[in-house]
N, CA, C and O atoms as a MOPAC input file, in Angstrom:
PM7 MOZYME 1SCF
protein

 N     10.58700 1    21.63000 1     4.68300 1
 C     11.32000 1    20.58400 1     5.35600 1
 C     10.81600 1    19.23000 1     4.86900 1
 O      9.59500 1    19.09600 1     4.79100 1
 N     11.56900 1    18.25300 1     4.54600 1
 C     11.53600 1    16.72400 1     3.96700 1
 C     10.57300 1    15.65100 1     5.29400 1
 O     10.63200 1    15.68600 1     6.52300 1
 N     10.02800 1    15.07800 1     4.67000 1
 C      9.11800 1    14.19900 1     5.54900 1
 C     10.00800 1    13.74300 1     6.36300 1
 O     11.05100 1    14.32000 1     6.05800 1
 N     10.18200 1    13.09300 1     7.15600 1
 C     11.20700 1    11.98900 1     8.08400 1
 C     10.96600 1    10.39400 1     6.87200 1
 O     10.04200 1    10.19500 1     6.08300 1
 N     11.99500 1     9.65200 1     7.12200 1
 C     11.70300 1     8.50300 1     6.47900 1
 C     11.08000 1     7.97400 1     7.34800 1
 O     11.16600 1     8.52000 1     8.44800 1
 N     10.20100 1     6.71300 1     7.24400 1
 C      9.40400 1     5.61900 1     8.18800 1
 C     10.04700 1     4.49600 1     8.07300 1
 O     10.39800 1     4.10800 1     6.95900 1
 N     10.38400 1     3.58500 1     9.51400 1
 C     10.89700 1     2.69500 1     9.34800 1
 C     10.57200 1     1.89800 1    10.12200 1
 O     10.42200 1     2.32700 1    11.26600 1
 N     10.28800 1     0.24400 1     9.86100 1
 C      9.87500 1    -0.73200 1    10.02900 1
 C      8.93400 1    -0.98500 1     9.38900 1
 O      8.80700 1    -0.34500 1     8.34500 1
 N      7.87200 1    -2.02900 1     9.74200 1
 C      6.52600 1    -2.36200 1     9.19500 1
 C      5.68300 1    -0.84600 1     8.62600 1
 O      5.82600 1     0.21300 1     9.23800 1
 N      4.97800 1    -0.94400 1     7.61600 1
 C      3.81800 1    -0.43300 1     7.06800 1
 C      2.92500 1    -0.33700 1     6.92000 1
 O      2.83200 1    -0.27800 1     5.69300 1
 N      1.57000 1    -0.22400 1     7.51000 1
 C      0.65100 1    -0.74200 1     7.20400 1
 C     -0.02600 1    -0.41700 1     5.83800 1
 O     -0.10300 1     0.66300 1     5.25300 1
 N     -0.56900 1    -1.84600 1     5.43400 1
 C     -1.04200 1    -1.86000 1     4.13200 1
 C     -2.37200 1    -2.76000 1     4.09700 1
 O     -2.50600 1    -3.73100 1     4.84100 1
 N     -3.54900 1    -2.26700 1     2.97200 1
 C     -4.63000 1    -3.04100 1     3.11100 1
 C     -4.28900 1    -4.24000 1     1.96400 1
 O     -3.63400 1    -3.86500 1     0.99200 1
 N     -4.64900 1    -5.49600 1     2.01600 1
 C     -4.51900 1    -6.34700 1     1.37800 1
 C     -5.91200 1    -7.36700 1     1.28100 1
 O     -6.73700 1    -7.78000 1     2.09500 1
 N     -5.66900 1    -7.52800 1    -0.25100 1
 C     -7.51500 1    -8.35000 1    -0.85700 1
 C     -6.71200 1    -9.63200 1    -1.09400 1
 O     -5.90800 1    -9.79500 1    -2.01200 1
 N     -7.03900 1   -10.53200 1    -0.13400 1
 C     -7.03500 1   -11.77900 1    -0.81900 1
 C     -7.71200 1   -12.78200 1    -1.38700 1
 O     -8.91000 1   -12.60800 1    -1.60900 1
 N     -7.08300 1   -14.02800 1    -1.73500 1
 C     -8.35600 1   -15.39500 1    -2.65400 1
 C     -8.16600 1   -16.54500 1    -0.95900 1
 O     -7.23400 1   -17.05100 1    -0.33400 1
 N     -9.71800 1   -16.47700 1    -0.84300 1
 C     -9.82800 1   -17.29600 1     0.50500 1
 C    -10.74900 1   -18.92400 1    -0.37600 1
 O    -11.83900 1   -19.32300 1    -0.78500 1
 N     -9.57700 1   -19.23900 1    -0.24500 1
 C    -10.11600 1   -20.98300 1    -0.66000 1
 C    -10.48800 1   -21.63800 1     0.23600 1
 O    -11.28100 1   -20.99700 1     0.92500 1
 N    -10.32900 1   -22.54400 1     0.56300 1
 C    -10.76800 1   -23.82400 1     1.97500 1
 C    -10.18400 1   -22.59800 1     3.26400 1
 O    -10.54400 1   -22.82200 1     4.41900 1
 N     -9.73000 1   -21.95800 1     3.12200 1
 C     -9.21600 1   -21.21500 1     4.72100 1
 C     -9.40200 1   -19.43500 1     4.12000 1
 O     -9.68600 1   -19.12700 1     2.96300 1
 N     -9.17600 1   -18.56700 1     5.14900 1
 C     -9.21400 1   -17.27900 1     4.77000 1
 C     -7.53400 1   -16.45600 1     4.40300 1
 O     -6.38800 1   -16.88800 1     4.53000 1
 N     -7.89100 1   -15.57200 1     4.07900 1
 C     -6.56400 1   -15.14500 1     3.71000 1
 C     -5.56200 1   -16.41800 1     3.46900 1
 O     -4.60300 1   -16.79300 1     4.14400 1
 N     -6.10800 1   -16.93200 1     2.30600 1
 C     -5.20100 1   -18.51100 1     1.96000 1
 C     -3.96200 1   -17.11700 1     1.26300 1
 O     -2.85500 1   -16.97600 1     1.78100 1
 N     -4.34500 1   -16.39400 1     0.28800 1
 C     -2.71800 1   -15.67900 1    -0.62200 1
 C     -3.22600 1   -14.71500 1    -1.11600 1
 O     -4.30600 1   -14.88500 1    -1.68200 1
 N     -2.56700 1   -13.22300 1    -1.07400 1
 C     -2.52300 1   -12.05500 1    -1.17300 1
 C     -2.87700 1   -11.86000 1    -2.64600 1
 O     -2.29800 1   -12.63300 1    -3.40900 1
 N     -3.87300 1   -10.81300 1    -3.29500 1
 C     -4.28700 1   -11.05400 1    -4.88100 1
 C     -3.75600 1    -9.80400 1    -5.27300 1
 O     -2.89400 1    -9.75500 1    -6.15000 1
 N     -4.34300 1    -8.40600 1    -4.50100 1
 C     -3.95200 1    -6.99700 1    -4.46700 1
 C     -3.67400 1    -6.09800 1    -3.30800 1
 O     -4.48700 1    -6.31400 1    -2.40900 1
 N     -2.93800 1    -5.30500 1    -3.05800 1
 C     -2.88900 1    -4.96100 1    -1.95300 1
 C     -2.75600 1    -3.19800 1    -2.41700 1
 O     -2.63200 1    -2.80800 1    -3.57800 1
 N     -2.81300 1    -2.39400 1    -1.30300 1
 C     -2.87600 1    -0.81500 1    -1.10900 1
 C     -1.76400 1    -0.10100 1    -0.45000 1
 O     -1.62100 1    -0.21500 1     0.76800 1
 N     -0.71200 1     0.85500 1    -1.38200 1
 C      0.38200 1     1.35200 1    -0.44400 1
 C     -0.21900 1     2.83000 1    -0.52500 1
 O      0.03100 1     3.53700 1    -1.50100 1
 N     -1.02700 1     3.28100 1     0.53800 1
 C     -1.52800 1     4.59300 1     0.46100 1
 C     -2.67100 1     4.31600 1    -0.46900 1
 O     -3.36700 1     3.30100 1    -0.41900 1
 N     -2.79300 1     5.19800 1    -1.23200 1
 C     -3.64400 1     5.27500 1    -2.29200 1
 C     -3.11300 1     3.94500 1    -3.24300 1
 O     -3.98300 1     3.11500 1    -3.50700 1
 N     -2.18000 1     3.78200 1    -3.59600 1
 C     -1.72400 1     3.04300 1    -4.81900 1
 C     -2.24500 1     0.93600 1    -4.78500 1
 O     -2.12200 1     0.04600 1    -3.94400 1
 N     -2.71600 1     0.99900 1    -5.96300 1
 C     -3.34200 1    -0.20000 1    -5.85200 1
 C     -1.80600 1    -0.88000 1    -6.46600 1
 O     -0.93900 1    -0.34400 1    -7.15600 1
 N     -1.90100 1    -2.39200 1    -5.84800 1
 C     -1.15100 1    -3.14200 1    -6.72100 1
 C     -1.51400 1    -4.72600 1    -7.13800 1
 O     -1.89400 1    -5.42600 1    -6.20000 1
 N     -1.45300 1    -5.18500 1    -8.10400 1
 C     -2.30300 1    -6.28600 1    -8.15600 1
 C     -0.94700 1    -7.77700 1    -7.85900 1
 O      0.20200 1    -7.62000 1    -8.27100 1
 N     -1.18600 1    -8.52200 1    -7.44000 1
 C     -0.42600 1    -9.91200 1    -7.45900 1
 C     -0.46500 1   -10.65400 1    -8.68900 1
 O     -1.46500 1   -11.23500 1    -9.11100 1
 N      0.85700 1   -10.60900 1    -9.34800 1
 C      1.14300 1   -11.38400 1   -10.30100 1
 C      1.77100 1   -12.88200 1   -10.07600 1
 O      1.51100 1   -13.82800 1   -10.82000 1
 N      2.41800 1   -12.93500 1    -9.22400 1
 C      2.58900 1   -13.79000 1    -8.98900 1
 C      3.56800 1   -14.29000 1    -6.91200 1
 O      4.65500 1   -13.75200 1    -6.70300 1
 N      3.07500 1   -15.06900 1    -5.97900 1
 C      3.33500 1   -15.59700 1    -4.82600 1
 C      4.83300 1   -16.51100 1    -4.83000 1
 O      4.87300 1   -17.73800 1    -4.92100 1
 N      6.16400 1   -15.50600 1    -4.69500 1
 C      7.25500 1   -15.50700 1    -5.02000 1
 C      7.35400 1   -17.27800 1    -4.31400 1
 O      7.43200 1   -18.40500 1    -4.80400 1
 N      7.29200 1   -16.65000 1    -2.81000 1
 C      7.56800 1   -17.50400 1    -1.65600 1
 C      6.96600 1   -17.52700 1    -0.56500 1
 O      6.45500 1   -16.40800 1    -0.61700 1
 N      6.58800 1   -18.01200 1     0.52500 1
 C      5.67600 1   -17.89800 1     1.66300 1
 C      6.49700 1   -18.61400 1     2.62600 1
 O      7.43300 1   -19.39000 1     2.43200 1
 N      5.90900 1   -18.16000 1     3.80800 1
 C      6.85500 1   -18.68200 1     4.99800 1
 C      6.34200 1   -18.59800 1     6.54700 1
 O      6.04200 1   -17.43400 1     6.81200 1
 N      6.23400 1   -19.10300 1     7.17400 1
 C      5.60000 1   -19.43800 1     8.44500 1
 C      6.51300 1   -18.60600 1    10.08800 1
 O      7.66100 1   -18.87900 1    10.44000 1
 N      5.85400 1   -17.91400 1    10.58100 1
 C      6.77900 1   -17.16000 1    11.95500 1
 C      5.91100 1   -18.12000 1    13.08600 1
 O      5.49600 1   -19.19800 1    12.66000 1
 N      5.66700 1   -17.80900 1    14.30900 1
 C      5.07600 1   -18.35600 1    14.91500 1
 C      3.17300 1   -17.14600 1    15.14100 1
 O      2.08100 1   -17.51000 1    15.57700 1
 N      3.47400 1   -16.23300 1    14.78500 1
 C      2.40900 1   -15.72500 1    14.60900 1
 C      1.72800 1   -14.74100 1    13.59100 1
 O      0.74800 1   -13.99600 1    13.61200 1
 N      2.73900 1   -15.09700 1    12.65900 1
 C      2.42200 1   -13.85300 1    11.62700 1
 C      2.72000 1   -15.08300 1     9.96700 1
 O      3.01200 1   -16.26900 1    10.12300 1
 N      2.62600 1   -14.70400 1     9.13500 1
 C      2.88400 1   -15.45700 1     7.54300 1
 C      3.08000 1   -14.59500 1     6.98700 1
 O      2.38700 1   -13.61500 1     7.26000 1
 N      3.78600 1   -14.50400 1     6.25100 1
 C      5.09400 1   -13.78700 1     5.37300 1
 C      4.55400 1   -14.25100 1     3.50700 1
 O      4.04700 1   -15.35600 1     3.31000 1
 N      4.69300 1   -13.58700 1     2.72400 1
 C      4.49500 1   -13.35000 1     1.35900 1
 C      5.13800 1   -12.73200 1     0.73200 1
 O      4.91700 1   -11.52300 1     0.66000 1
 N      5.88100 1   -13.15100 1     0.23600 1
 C      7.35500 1   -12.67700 1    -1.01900 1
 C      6.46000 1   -12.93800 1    -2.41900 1
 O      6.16700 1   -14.04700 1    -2.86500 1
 N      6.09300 1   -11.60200 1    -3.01300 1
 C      5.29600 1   -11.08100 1    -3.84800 1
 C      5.89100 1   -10.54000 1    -5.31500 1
 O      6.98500 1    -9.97800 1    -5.26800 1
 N      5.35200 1   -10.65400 1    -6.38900 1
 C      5.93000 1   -10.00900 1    -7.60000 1
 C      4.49200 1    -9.03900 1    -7.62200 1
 O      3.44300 1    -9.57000 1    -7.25800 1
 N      4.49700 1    -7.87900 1    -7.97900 1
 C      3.45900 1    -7.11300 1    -8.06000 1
 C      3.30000 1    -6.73100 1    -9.68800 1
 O      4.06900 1    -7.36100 1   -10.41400 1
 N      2.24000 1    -5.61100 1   -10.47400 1
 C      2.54500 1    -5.78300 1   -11.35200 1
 C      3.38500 1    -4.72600 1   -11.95500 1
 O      3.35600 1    -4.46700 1   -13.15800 1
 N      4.39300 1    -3.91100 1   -10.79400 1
 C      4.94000 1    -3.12100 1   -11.35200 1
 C      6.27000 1    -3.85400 1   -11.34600 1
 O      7.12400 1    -3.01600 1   -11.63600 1
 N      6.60200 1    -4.55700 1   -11.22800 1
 C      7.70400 1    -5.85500 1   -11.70500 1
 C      8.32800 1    -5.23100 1   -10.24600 1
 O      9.46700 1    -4.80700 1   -10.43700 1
 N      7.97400 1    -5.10500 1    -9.15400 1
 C      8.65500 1    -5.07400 1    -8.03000 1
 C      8.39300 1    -6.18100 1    -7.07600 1
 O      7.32700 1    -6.79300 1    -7.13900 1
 N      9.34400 1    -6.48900 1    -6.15300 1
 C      9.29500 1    -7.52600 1    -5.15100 1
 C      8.81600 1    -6.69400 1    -3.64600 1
 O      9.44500 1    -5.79300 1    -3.09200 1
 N      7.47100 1    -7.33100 1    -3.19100 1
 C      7.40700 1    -7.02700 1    -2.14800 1
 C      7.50200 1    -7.81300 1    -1.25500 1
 O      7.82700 1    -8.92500 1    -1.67200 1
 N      7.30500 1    -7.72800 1     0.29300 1
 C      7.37000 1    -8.94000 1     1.80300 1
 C      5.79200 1    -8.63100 1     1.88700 1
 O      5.55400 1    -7.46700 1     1.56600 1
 N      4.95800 1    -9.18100 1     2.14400 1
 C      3.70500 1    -8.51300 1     2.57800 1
 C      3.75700 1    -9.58100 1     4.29000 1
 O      4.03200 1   -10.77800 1     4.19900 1
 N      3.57100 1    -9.17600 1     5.19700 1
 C      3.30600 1    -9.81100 1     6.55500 1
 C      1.94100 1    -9.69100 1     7.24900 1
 O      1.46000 1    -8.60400 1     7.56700 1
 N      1.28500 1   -11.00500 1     7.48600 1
 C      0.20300 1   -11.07600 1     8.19200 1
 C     -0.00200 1   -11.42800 1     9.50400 1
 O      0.42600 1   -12.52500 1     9.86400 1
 N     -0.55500 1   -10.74200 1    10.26900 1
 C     -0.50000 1   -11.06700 1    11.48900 1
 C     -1.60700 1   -11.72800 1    12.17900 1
 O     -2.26100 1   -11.01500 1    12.94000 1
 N     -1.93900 1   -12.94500 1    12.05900 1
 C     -2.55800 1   -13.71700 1    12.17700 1
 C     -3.68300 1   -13.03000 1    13.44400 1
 O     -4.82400 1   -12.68000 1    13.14000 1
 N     -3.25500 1   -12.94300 1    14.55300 1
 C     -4.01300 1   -12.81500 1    15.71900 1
 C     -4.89700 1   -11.64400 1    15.52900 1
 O     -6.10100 1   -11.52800 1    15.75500 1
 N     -3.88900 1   -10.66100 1    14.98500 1
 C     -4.92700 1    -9.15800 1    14.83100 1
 C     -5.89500 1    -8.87400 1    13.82300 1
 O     -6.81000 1    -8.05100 1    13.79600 1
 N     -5.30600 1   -10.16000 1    12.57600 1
 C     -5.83200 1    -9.80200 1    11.57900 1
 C     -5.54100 1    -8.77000 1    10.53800 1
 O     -6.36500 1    -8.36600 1     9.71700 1
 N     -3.75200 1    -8.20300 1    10.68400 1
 C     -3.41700 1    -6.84000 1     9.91400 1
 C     -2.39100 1    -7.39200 1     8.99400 1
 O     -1.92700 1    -8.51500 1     9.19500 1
 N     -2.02800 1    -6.67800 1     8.02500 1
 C     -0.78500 1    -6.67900 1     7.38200 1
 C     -0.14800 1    -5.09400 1     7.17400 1
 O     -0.54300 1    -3.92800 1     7.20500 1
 N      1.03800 1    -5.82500 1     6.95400 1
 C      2.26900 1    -4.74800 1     7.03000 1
 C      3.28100 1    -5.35100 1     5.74600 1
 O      3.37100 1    -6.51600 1     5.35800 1
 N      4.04600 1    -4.05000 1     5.20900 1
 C      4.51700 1    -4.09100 1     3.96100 1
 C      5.81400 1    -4.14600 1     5.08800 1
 O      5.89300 1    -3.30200 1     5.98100 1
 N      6.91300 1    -5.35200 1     4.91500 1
 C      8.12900 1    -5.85300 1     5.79100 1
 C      9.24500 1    -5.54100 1     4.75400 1
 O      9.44100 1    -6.08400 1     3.66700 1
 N      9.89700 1    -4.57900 1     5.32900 1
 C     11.10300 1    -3.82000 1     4.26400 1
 C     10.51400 1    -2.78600 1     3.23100 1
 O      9.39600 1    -2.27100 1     3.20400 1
 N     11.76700 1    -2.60600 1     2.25300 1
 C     11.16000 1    -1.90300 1     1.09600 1
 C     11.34500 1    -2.79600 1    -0.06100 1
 O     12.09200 1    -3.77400 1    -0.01800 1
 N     10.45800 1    -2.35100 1    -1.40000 1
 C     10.14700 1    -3.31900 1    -2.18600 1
 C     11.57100 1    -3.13300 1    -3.16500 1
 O     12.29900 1    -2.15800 1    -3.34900 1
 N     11.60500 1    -4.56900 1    -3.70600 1
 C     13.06500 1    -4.24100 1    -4.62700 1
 C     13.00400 1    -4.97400 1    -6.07800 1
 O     12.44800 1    -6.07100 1    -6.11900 1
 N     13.59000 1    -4.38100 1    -7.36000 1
 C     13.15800 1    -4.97000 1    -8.49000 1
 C     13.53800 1    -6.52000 1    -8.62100 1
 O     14.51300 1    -7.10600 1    -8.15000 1
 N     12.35800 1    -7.07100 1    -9.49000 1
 C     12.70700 1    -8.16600 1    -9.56700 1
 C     13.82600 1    -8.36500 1   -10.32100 1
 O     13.96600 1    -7.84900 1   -11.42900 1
 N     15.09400 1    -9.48000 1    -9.51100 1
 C     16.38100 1    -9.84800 1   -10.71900 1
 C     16.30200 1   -10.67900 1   -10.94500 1
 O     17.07500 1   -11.17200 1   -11.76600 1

């Protein structure tokens, strides 16, 4: 029998570059086992408690990475889609 799909948030571990503040921008992050490194910080964006990261990884895919400020977690927001 087929896994069930999972839907919503993901949790994912994420290494970031902490300049003047912490978790200033996402460098590599972990889907399961799978490492992925940050090539490049598409777009970023502000909620009232979480920060958002629109990601190029280096498998030329687009990810959301979401941080949740208060808890301290991130979550992979959607599924990832090729870069066009």
């Amino acid at each position: 029998m087929a896994e069930p799909e999972t839907r919503g948030p993901r949790p994912v571990t994420v290494e970031c570059y902490a300049g003047y503040k912490a978790d200033e921008r996402p460098t590599s992050f972990l889907i399961g086992s799978e490492k992925r490194v940050v090539e490049e910080v598409i777009d970023q964006w502000y909620g009232p408690d979480h920060t958002y990261f629109k990601v190029l990884a280096d498998d030329r895919m687009v990810y959301i990475l979401r941080h949740d400020r208060g808890e301290d977690s991130w979550t992979l927001a959607g599924e990832p889609r090729p870069l066009s």
